[in-house]
C-alpha positions in Angstrom: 21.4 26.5 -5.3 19.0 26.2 -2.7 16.6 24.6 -4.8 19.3 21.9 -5.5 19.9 21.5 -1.6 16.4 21.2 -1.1 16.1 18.2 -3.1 19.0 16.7 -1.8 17.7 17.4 1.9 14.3 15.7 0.6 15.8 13.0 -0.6 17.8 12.6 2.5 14.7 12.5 4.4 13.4 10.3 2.1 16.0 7.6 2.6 15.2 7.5 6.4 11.6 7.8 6.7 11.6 4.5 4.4 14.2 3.1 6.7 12.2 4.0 10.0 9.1 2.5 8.2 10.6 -0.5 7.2 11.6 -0.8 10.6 8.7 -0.8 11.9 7.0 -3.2 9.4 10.0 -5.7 11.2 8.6 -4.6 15.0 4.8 -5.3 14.1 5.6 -8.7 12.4 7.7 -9.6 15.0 5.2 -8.8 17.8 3.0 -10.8 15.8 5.5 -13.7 15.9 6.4 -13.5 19.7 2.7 -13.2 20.3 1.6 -13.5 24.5 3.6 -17.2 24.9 6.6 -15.4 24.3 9.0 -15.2 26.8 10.5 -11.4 26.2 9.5 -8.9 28.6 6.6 -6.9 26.6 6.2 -4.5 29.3 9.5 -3.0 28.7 8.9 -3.2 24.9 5.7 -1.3 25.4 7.6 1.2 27.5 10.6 1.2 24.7 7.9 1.4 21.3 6.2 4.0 23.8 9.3 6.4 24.0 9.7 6.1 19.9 6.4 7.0 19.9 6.8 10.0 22.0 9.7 11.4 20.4 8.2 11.5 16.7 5.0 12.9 18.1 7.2 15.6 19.5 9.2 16.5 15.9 5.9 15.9 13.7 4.2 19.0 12.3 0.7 19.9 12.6 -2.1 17.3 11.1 -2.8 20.2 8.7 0.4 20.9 7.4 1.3 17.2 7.0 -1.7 16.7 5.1 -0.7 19.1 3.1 2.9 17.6 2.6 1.3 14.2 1.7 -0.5 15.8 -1.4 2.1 18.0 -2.9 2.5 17.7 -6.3 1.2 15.2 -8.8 2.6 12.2 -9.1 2.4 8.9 -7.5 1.9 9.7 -3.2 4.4 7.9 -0.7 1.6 7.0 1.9 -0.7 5.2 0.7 -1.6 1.8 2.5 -1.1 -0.5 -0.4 2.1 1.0 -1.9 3.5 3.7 0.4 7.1 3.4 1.4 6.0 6.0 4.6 3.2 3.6 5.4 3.7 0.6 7.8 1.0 -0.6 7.3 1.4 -0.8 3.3 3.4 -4.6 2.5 4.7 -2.7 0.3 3.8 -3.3 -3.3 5.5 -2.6 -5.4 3.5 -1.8 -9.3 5.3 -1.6 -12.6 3.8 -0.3 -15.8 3.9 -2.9 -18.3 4.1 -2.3 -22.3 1.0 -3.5 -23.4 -1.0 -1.0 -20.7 -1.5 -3.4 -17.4 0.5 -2.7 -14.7 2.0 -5.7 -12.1 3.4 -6.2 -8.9 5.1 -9.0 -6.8 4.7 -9.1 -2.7 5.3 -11.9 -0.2 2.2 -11.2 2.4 3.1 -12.3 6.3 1.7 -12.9 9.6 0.1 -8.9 9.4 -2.1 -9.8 6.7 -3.4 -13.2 7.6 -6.6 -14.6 7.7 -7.7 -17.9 7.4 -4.9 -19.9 9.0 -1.9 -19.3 6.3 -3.8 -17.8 4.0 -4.0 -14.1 3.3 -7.2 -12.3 4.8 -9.9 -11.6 1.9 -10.2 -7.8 3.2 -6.5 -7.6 2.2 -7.1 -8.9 -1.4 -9.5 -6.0 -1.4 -7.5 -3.7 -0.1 -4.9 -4.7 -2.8 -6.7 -5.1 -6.1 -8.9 -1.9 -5.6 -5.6 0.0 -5.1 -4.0 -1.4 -8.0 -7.1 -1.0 -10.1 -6.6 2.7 -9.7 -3.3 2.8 -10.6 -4.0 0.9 -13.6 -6.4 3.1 -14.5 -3.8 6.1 -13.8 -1.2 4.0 -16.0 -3.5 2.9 -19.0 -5.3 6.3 -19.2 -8.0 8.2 -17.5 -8.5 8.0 -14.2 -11.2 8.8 -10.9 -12.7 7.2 -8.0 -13.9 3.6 -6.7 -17.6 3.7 -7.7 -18.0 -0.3 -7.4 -15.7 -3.4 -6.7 -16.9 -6.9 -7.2 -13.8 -10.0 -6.1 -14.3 -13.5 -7.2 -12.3 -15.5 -4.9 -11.2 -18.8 -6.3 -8.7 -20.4 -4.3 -7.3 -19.5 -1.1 -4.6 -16.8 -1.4 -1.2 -18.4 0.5 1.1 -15.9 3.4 5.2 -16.3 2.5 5.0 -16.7 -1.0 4.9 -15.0 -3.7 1.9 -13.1 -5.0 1.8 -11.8 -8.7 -0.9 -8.8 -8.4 -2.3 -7.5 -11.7 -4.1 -4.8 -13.3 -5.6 -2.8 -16.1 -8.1 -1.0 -17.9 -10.3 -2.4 -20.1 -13.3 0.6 -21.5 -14.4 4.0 -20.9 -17.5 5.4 -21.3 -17.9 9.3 -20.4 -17.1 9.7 -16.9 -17.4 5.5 -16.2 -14.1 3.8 -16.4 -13.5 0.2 -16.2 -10.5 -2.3 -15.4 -9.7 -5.7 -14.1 -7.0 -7.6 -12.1 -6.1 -10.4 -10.1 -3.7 -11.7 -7.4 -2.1 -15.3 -8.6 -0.1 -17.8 -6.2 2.0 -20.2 -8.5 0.6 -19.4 -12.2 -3.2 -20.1 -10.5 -5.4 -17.0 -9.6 -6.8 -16.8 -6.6 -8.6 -13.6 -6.8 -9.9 -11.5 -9.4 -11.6 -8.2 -9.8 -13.6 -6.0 -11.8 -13.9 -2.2 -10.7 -16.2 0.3 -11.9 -14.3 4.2 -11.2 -15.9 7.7 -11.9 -13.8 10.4 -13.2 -14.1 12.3 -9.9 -11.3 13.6 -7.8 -11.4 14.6 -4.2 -9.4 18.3 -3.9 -5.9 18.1 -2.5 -5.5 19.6 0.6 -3.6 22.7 0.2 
């Protein structure tokens, strides 16, 4: 019985962390919008993001013991930067496993991610495919850490539309695993990837 109500108290939580995060995804895009011509009175919306601020610092636990909450368990974490529902800075994306082994995502990428002017910022692309080269790797079979990451960037990668993000593995030899992927804008790719991962794994924090 308490087991059950734990769940459901976790879930709960859940439900309003992703909220609060999404929320905040809205304030950081939207400071990015107003920018300094705007006419809204950013010292009180300092003072008001200040006093959110203040209040979760407050109710957080220690660094230790949320590090520890962040690696509970096995399975996919909730804070990464690419994918993590409790990370604002994550888009998110979101990655499906597909049959044939790959795994794919679709995101829409803003003013947070920008580069070049419209266009999404090649750091980001990074950020993206190396992520979703692991979990491909997780997906299609064994899995480790980034050893080596070459991008090929053909095309300019467009904010506010659509981005199809791919991945997969394609060979393992011994500890050296291999996989490939790409972010595509309308049918054409605009990046792609090759990673090189090492069957490695950093220890959880416990």
């Amino acid at each position: 019985m308490n087991e059950g109500r734990s769940e459901l108290t976790a879930r709960a939580n859940n439900k309003g962390v992703d909220a609060a995060v999404a929320a905040a995804r809205r304030v950081i895009a939207s400071l990015l919008h107003a920018g300094d011509g705007s006419d809204a009175e950013m010292s009180e919306v300092a003072e008001r993001l200040n006093a959110v601020a203040d209040y979760l610092d407050e109710h957080a636990p220690a660094v230790r013991e949320r590090m520890v909450d962040m690696w509970r368990g096995e399975g996919v974490t909730r804070h990464d930067p690419v994918t993590g529902p409790e990370n604002a800075v994550a888009p998110p994306l979101a990655l499906t496993g597909q049959e044939d082994g790959s795994i794919e995502g679709v995101v829409v990428l803003g003013m947070p991610y920008q580069g070049p002017p419209g266009f999404v910022h090649g750091g980001i692309s990074a950020l993206l495919l190396d992520h979703t080269l692991g979990v491909a790797n997780d997906w299609g079979g064994p899995s480790g850490m980034t050893a080596e990451l070459t991008l090929r960037y053909h095309r300019p990668t467009p904010l506010f539309e659509p981005l199809t993000v791919t991945g997969r593995q394609v060979a393992v030899d011994g500890r050296k695993i291999r996989a490939v992927g790409t972010i595509s804008a309308g049918g054409e790719v605009c990046v792609s990837a090759e990673g090189l991962f090492v069957a490695k794994r950093v220890p959880r924090p416990r």
